[in-house]
C-alpha positions as CSV (number, residue, x, y, z in Angstrom):
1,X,-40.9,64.8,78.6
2,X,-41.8,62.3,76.0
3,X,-39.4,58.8,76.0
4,X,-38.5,56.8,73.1
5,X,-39.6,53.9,72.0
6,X,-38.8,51.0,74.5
7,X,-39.1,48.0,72.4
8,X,-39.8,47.7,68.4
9,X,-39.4,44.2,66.4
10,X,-41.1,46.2,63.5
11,X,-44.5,44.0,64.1
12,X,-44.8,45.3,67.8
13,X,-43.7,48.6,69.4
14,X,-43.9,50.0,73.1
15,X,-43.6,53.6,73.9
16,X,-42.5,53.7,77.8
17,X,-43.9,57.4,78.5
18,X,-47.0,59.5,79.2
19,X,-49.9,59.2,76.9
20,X,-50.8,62.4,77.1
21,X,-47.4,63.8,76.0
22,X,-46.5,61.1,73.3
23,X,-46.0,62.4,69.7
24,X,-45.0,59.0,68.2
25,X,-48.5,57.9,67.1
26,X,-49.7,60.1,64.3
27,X,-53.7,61.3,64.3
28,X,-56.1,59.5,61.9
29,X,-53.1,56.1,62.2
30,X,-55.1,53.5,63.9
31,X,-57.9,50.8,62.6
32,X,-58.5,49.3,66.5
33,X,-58.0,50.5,70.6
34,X,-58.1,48.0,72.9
35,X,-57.5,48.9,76.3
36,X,-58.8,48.5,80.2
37,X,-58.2,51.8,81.8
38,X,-57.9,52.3,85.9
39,X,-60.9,51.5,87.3
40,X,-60.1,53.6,90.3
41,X,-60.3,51.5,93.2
42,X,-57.0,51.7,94.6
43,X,-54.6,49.2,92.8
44,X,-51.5,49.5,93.4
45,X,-49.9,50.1,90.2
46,X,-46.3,50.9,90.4
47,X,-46.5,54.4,88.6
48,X,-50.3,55.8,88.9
49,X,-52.7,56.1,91.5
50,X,-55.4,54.6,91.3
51,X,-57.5,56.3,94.3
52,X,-58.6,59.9,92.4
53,X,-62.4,61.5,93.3
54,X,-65.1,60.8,91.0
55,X,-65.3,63.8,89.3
56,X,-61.3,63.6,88.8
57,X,-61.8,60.4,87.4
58,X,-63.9,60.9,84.9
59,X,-61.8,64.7,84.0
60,X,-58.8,61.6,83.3
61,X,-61.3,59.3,81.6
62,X,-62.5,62.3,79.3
63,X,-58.4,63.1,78.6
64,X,-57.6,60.2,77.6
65,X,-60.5,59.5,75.6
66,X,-60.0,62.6,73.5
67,X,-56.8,61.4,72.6
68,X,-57.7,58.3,71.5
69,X,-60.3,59.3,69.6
70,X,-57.6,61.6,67.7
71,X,-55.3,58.9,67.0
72,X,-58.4,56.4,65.1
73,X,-59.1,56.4,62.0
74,X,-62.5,57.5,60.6
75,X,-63.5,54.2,60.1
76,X,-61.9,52.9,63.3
77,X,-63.4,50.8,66.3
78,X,-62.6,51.8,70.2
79,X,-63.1,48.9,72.4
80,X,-63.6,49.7,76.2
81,X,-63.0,47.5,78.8
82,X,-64.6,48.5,82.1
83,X,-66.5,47.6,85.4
84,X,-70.4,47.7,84.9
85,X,-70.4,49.7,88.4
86,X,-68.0,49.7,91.5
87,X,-68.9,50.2,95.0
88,X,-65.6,51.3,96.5
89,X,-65.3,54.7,97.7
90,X,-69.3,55.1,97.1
91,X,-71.4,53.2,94.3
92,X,-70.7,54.9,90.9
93,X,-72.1,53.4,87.4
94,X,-68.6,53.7,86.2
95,X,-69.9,52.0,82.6
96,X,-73.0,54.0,81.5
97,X,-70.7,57.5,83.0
98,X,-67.5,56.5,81.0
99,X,-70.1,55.5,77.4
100,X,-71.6,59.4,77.9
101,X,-68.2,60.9,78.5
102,X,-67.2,59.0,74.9
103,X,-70.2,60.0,73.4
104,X,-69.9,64.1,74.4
105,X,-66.1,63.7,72.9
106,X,-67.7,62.3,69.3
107,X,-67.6,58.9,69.6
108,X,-70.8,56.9,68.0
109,X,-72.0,53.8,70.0
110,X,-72.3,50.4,68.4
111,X,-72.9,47.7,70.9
112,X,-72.4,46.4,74.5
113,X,-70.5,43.2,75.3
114,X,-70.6,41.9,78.7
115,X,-67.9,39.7,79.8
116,X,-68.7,37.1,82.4
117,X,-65.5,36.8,84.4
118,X,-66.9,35.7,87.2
119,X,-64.8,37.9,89.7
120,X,-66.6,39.5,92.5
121,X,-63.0,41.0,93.7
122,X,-64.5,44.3,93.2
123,X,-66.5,44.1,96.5
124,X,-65.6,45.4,99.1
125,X,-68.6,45.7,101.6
126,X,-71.9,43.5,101.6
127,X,-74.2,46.8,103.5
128,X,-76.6,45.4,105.9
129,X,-76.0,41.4,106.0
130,X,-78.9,39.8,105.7
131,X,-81.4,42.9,106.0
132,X,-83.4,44.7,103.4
133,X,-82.1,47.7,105.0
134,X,-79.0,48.8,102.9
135,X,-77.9,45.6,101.2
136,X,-74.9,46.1,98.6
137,X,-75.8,44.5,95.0
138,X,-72.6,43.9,92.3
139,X,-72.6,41.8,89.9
140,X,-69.5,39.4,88.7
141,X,-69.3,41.5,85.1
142,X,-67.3,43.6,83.0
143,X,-68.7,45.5,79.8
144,X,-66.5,46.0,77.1
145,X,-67.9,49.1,75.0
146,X,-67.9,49.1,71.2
147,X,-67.5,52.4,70.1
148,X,-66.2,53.6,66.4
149,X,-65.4,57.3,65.3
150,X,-66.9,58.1,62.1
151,X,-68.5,55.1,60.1
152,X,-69.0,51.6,61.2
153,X,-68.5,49.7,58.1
154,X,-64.8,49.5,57.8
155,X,-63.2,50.2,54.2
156,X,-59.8,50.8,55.2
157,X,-57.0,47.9,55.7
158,X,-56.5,44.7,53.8
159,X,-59.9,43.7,53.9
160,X,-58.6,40.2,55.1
161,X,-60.1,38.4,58.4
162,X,-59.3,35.5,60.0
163,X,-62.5,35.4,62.1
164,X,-63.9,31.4,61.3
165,X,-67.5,30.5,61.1
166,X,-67.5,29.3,64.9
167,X,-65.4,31.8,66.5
168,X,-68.1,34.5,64.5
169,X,-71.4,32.7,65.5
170,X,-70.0,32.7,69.2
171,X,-68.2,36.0,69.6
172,X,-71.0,37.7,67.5
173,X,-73.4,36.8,71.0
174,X,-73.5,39.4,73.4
175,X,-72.3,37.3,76.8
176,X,-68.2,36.5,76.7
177,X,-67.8,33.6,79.7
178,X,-64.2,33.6,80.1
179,X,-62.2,33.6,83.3
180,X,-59.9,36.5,84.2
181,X,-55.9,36.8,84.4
182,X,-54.5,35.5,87.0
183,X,-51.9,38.1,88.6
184,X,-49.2,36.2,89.7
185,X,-48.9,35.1,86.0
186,X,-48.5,38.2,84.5
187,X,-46.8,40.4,87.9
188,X,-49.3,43.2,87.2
189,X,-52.4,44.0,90.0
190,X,-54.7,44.4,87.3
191,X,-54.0,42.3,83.7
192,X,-56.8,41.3,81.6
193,X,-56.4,37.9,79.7
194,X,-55.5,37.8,76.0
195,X,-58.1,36.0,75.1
196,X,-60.7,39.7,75.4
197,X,-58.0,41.4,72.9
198,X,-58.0,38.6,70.7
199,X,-61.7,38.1,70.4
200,X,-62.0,41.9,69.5
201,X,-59.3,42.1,67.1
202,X,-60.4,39.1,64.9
203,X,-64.1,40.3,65.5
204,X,-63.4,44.2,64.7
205,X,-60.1,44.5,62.8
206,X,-58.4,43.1,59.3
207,X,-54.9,41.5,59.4
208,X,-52.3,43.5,59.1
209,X,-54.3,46.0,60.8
210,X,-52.5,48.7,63.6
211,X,-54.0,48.1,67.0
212,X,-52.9,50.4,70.1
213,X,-53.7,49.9,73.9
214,X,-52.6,53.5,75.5
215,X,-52.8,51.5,78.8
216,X,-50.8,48.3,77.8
217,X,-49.5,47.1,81.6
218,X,-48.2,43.8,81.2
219,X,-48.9,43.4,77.6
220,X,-51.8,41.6,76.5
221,X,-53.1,43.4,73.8
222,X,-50.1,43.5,72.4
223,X,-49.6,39.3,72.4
224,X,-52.9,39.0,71.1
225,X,-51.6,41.4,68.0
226,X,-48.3,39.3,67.3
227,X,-50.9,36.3,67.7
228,X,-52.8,37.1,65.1
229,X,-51.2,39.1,62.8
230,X,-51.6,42.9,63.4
231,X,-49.5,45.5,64.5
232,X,-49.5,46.5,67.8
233,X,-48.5,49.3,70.0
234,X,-48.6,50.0,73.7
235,X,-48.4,52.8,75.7
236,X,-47.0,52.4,79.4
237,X,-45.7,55.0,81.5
238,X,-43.9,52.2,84.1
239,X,-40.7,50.8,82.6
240,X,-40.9,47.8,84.7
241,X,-44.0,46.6,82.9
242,X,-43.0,47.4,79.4
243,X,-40.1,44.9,80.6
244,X,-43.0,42.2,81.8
245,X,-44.3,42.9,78.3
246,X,-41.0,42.5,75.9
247,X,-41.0,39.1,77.5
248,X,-44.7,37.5,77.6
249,X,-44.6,39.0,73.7
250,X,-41.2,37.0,72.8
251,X,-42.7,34.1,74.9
252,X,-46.8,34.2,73.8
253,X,-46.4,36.4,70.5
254,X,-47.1,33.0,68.0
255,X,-49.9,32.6,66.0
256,X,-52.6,30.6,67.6
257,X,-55.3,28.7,65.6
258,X,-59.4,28.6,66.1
259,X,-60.5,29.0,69.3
């Protein structure tokens, strides 16, 4: 059964319910998605698990895709946020699966950007130590995946950025070094640091655009939107982070200058 809306200041509005059963968000409504899905290695979120099979995986990767690619605009930009590969529960190239999954739904590709968190947290097993036997190889990276739905220039939307000249020369390269979130911070096993959603909103998006993250968690797209002047909307099916959320957005939700 679909909830209401659990929190709307008119800039910023979180749905507490299932994405897949939502009506609230109306199809062809959205200039930007910004979100980092389950990864599937066994977090314990409050309200999903997080342990399905690989095939089941990418069934809910491909459900939730078509969704989102509903709710975009034709000239809106999809920004994926996911592991380059994961070794738990068998090695999987979980980012060149979940691009071809958005690509068979109708998705176009633009670009790659791979994030430099330096978090090896992912790892769970090293194979044979020391042996060219069966070593284990992951590397300390996320991807975030630029995809759009129809055309890549955008025409819709203000036409206004706020991007300056350094934050385009740097962002505009390929490699993102920035350090993770740190979970105690937020109370969520698996946040992502405000600074990704805010790099890709002044980067992709016009102010006054309407961002959505269908998996918000503790809210960080979200303060990145009230940070810089777009409307945003989450999606979280566990009430108790849409309550970690209300807060970090009426305590970080300011407009912050040039990085």
């Amino acid at each position: 059964m679909e909830k209401g809306f659990f929190f709307d200041n008119g800039q910023t509005r979180i749905i507490n319910g299932d994405m897949f059963s939502i009506k609230k968000i109306a199809a062809g409504s959205i200039d930007l998605i910004v979100t980092s899905p389950p990864y599937n290695v066994d977090i314990q979120y409050n309200s999903h698990k997080d342990q399905l099979t690989y095939d089941d995986y990418r069934d809910f990767s491909r459900r939730w895709m078509k969704r989102c690619f509903t709710w975009l605009k034709d000239d809106g930009r999809f920004c994926l946020n996911i592991p380059l590969d994961k070794n738990k529960g068998g090695q999987q190239s979980v980012g060149a699966d979940l691009t071809t999954i958005a690509k068979k739904i109708g998705f176009l590709y633009h670009s790659t950007i791979v994030w430099n968190e330096g978090n090896i947290s992912r790892r769970t097993a090293w194979g044979s130590w020391t042996s060219a036997s069966a070593p284990y190889v992951i590397a300390p990276v996320e991807l975030i995946v630029i995809l759009y739905k129809k055309s890549w220039k955008k025409t819709s939307g203000t036409k206004e950025s706020d991007i300056s000249r350094k934050e385009f020369m740097k962002w505009t390269n390929g490699l993102w070094t920035f350090n993770g979130e740190r979970r105690k911070k937020t109370g969520h096993p698996a946040p992502f640091p405000v600074e990704l959603p805010l790099r890709c909103m002044k980067l992709f998006s016009f102010i006054g655009d309407t961002v959505l993250d269908p998996f918000m968690g503790s809210g960080s797209t979200l303060v990145a939107a009230s940070q810089c002047h777009r409307k945003g909307i989450g999606i979280e099916i566990d009430p108790g982070y849409c309550e970690t959320a209300v807060f970090r957005i009426e305590k970080e939700g300011e407009h912050r200058g040039e990085a």
